[in-house]
C-alpha positions as CSV (number, residue, x, y, z in Angstrom):
1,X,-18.6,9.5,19.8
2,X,-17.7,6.6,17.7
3,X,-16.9,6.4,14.3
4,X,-19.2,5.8,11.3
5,X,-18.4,4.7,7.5
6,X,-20.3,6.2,5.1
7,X,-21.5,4.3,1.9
8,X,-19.5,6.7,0.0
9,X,-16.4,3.7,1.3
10,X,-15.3,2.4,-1.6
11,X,-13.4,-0.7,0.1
12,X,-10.0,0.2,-0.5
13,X,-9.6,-1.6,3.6
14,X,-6.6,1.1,4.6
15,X,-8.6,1.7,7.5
16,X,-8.9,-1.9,9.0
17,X,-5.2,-2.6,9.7
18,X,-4.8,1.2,11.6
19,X,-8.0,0.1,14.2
20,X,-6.0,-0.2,17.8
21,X,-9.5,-2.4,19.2
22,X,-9.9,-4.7,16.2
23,X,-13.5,-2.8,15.8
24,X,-12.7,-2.4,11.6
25,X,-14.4,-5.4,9.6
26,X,-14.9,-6.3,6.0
27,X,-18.3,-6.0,4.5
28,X,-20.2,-9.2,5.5
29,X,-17.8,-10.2,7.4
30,X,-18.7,-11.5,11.2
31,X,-17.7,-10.1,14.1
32,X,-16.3,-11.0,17.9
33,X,-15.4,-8.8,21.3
34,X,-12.5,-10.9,21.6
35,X,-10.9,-10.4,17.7
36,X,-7.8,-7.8,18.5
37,X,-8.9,-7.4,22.2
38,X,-7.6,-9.2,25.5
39,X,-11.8,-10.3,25.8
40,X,-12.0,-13.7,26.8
41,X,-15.6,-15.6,27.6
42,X,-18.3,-13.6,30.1
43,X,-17.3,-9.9,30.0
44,X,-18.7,-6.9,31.5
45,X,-19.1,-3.8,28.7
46,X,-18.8,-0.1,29.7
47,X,-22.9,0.2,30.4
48,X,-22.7,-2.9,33.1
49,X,-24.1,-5.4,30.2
50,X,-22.9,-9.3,30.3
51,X,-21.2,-10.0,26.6
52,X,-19.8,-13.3,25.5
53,X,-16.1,-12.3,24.1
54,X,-16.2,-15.4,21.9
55,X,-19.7,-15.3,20.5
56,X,-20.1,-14.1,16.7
57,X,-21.9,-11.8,15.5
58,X,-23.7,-10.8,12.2
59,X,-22.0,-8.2,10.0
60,X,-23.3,-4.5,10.6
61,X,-22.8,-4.2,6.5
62,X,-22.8,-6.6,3.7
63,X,-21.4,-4.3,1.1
64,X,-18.8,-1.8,2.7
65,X,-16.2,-2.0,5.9
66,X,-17.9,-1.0,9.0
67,X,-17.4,-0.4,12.2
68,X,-18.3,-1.8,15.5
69,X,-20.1,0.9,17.8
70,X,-18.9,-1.4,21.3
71,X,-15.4,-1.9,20.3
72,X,-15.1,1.7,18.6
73,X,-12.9,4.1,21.5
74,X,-11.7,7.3,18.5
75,X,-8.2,5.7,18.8
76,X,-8.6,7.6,22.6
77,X,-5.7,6.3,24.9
78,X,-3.6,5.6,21.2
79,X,-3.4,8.1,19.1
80,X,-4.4,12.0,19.2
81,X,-6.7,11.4,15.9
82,X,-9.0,8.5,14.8
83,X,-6.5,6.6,12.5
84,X,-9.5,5.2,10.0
85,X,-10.4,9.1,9.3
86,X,-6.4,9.7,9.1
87,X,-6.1,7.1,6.2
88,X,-9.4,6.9,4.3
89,X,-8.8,8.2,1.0
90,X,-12.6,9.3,0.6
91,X,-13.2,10.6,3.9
92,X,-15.8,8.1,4.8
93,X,-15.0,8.0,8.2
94,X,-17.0,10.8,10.1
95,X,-18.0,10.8,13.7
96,X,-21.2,9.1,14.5
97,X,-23.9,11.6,15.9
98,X,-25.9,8.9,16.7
99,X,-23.0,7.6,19.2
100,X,-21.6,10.6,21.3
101,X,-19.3,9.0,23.9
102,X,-17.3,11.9,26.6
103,X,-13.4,10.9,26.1
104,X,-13.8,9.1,29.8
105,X,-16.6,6.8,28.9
106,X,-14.0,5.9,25.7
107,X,-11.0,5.4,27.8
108,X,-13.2,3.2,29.8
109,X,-14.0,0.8,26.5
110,X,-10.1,1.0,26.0
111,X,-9.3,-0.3,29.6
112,X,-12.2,-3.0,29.4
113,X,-11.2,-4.4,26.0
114,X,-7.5,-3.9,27.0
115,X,-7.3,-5.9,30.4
116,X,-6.4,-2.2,31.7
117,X,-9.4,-2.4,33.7
């Protein structure tokens, strides 16, 4: 399953720089596919649905860090644990119940956003 941020966060950002997939973004901040990824233009995600690497998106949060459900992969394929849960010093990061992934449907995000595929 991906990983959620609670609004317990208090946007200390020691999780953003630990996301392998770029999928970590400042509150109110816009997203892309493409930012920390090897995404470039027409892409194909893990469900078979055409994405645009490039194009922006709205923020999923204007007042805490969030994270993006399609780039989100558990750090599966980099590291044994999900590094924003590792480093939050609140705890905030908590799996998403509303995302439950199987660890091959995560490694296949990895290899998509990774040019692995």
């Amino acid at each position: 399953m991906a990983i959620i941020i609670t609004d317990e966060c208090i946007n200390c950002g020691a999780c953003e720089p630990e996301c392998p997939n770029n999928a970590i973004y400042e509150g109110a901040m816009p997203w892309k596919y493409s930012d920390g990824t090897e995404l470039k233009g027409d892409f194909l995600n893990v469900d078979g649905e055409q994405h645009n690497a490039d194009e922006v998106h709205d923020a999923v949060s204007d007042e805490i860090y969030f994270i993006v459900t399609d780039k989100c992969t558990e750090c599966m394929g980099f590291h044994e644990e999900p590094q924003c849960a590792a480093v939050c010093p609140v705890d905030c990061c908590i799996p998403d119940e509303d995302h439950v992934e199987s660890e091959e449907r995560l490694l296949k995000k990895k290899a998509i956003m990774h040019g692995e595929d």
